[in-house]
C-alpha positions in Angstrom: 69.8 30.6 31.0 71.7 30.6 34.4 74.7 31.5 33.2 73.2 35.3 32.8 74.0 36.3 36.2 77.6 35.1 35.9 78.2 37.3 32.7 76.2 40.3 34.2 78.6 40.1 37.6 81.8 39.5 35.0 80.3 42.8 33.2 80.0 44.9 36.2 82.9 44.0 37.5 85.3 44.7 34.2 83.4 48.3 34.1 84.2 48.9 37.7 88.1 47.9 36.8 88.1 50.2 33.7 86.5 52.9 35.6 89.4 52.6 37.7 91.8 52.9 35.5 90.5 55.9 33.0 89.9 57.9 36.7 93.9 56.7 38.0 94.6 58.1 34.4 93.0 61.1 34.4 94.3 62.4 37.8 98.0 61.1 36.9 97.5 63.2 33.2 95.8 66.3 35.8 98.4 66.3 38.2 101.3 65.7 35.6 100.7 69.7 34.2 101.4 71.3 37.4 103.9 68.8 39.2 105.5 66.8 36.2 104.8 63.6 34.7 107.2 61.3 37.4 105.5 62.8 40.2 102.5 63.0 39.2 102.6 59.1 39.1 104.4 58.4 42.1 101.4 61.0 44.1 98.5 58.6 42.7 100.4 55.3 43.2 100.5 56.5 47.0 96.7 57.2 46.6 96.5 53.9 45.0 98.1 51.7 47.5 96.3 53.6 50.4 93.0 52.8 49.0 94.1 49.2 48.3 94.6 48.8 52.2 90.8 49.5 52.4 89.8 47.6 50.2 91.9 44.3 51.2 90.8 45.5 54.6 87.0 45.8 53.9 87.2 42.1 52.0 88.9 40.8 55.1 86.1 41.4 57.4 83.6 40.2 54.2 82.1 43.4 53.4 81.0 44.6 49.6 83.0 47.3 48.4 84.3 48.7 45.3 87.1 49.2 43.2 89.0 52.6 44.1 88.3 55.6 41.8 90.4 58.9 41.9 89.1 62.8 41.4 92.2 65.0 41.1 92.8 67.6 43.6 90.3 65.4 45.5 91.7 61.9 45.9 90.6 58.6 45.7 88.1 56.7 48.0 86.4 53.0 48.0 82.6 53.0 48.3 81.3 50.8 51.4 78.6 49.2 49.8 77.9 47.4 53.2 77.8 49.0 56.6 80.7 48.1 58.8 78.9 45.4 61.1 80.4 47.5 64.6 83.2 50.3 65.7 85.7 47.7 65.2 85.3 46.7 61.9 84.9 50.2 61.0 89.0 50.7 62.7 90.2 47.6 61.2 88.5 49.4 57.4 89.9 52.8 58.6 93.7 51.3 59.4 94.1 49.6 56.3 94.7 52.0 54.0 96.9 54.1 55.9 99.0 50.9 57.1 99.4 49.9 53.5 100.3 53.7 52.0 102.6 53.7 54.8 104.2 50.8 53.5 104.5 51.6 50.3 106.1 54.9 51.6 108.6 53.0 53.3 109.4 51.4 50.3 109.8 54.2 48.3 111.7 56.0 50.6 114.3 53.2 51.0 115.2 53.1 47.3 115.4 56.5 47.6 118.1 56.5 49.8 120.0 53.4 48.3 119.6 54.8 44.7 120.7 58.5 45.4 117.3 59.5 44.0 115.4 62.8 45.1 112.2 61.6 42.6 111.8 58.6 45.3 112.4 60.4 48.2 110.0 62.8 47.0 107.4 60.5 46.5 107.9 58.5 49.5 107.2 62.5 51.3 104.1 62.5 49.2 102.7 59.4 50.5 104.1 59.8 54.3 101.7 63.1 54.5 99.5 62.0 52.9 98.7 58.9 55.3 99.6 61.5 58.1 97.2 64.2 57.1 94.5 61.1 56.7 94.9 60.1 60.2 93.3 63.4 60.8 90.7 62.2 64.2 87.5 63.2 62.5 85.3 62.0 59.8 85.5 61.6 57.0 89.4 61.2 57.2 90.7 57.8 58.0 91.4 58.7 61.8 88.1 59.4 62.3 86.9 55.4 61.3 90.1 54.3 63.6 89.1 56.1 66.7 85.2 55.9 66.4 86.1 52.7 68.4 87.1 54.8 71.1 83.2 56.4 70.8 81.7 59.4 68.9 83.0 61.8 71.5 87.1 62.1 70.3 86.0 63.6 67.3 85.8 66.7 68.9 89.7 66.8 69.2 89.9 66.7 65.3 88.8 70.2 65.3 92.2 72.1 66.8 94.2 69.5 64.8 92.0 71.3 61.3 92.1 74.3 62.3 96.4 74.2 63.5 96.5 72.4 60.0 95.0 75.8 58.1 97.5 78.1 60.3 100.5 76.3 59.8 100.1 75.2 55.9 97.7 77.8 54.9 96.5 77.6 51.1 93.3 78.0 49.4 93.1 74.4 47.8 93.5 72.9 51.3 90.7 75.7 52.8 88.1 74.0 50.2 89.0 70.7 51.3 88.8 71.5 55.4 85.2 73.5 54.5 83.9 70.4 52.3 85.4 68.1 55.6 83.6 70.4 57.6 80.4 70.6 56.1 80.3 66.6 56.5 81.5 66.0 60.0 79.3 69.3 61.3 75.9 66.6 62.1 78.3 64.0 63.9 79.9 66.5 65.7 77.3 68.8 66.9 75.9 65.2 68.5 78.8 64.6 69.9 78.9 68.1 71.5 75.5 67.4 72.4 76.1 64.0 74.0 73.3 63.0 71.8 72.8 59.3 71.4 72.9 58.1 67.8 71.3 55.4 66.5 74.4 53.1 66.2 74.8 54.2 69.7 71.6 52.3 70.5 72.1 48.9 68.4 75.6 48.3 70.9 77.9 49.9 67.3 80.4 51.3 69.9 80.4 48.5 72.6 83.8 47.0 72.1 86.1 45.8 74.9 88.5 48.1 76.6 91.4 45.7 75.2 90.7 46.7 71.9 90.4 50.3 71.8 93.7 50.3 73.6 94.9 48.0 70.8 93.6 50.5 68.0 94.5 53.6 70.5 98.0 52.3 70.7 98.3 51.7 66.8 96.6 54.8 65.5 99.3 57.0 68.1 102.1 54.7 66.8 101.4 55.2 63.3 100.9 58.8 63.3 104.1 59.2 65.4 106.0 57.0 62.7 104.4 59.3 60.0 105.2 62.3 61.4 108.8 61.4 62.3 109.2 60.2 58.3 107.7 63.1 56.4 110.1 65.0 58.8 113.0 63.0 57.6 112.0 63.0 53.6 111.5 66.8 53.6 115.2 67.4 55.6 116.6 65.4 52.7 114.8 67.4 50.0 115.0 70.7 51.1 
């Protein structure tokens, strides 16, 4: 009789995991007709391991959140299923996955070099820009949850960083995804233009010492600077 719960929980759980895996699948099968099967696995690994630094992240500070699930030509995400208790916890959540697809970057990119092997080197550039372009100072991109702890307000430089993004790499697929980012961030933004108070602004969300947004103002500059300087490197190699 009480042991329901436990098999329900067990249930859930094992549907979340193979959920998981048939989406991871389907992208790696999606991507695989247009870039090949090799880096079509190496491209959702780097997905995987960046949303795996979330979700390590989000357990860390005791929140609920799920498994990550993929949409090709999307990405992947892991749902929040509790709100980040402040700013902070919402950079420490936001860091994690692009410190641990950065890793896994580095990884690749060293056997890369050690092993002669352009398939690694490519997909170490996969995941370097791909943690880059996440870093991206608006939501809902990664560097938007990181620098919320500097307040609402440096959002507003995420818009010339979109809009030099579209000029310098212009393509259709990455137009969709800049309108959909758009369409999402246009409320927070216009309040922020607006120096309207939210209502996380009024429960003390953003109050964090000055120590640690230069902590996660430090780390977010450092880590795109690192990111940029290796997706540099990788594409010198390949091209």
């Amino acid at each position: 009789m009480f042991k329901l719960p436990a098999w329900l929980s067990l249930r859930g759980k094992l549907a979340e995991l193979a959920a998981t895996g048939a989406t991871l699948l389907l992208s790696v099968l999606v991507f695989a007709l247009f870039f090949g099967a090799w880096n079509a696995l190496g491209f959702v690994l780097m997905l995987l391991f960046h949303e795996l630094g979330h979700y390590i992240a989000a357990r860390r500070r005791g929140l609920d959140v799920g498994l990550p699930m993929f949409i090709p030509f999307v990405g992947a995400w892991v749902q929040l299923k509790s709100r980040p208790h402040d700013a902070e916890t919402e950079a420490y959540v936001g860091l994690g996955g692009p410190l641990l697809g950065t890793a896994a970057a580095v990884v690749a990119f060293y056997f890369g070099l050690h092993r002669d092997s352009a398939l690694l080197v490519s997909i170490a550039y996969y995941g370097f820009y791909l943690n880059l372009f996440n870093l991206i100072p608006i939501p809902p991109f990664d560097g938007g949850h990181i620098t919320a702890v500097l307040g609402p307000k440096i959002w507003l430089l995420g818009v010339p960083v979109l809009l030099a993004l579209l000029l310098y790499r212009p393509s259709p697929l990455l137009l969709a995804m800049l309108l959909v980012v758009a369409l999402v961030a246009a409320p927070q933004l216009l309040a922020a233009w607006r120096r309207e108070p939210s209502a996380l602004q009024a429960l003390g969300y953003y109050e964090v010492g000055s120590a640690v947004r230069w902590r996660y103002a430090l780390g977010y500059l450092g880590l795109a600077g690192f990111l940029a300087l290796a997706a540099h490197d990788a594409h010198a190699i390949l091209v």
